[in-house]
C-alpha positions in Angstrom: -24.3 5.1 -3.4 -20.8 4.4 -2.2 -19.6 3.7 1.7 -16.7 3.2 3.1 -15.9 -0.3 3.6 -17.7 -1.3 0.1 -15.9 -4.0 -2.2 -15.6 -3.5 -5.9 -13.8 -4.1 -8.6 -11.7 -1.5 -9.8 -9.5 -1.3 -13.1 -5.9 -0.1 -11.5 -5.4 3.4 -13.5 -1.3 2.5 -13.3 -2.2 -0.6 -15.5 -5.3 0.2 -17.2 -5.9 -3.5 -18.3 -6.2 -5.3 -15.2 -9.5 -5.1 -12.6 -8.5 -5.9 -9.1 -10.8 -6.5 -5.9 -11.0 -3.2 -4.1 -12.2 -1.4 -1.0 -13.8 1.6 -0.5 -11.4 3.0 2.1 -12.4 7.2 2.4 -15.0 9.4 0.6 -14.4 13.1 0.5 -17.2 14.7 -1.8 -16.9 12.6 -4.9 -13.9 11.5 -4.6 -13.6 7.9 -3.1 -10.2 6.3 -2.1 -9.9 3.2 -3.3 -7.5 0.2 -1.8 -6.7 -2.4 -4.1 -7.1 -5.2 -1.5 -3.8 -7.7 -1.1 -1.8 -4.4 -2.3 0.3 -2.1 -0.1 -1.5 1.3 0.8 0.7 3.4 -1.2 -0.7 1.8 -4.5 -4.2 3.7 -3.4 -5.9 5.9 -5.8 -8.3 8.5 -5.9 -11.5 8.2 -8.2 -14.5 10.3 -8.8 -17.4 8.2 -7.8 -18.9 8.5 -11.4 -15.9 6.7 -12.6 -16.6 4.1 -16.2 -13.1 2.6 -14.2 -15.1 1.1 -11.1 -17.4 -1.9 -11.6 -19.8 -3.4 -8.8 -18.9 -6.8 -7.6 -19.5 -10.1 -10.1 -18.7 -7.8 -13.1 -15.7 -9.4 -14.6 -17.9 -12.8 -14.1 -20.4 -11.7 -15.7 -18.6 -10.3 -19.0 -16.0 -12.7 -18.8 -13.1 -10.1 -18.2 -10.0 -11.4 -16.0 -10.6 -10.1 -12.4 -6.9 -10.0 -10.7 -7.1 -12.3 -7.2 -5.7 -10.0 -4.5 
């Protein structure tokens, strides 16, 4: 499961092609807040924890996609 404080990497639903380094920041339900991490807050989204949008960590590396430094 998720907790708050978990890093992942998140495709950034504004800009659909890029995955960025991200933090769990809240949970409420499903829903998990997600900070993209070198962002400013307001830039957070809320995603349903069964999202196909969030990846676990060493995902882009391992299928070669571009993960965005934050």
């Amino acid at each position: 499961g998720f907790h708050v404080g978990m890093k992942l990497e998140a495709v950034d639903l504004m800009e659909p092609r890029l995955v960025c380094v991200a933090t769990v920041t809240r949970i409420i339900h499903r829903l998990l807040r997600i900070h993209f991490d070198g962002w400013e807050d307001e830039y957070d989204q809320w995603v349903d924890c069964e999202s196909p949008d969030l990846y676990p960590v060493g995902w882009c590396q391992l299928t070669g996609y571009q993960l965005q430094p934050p």
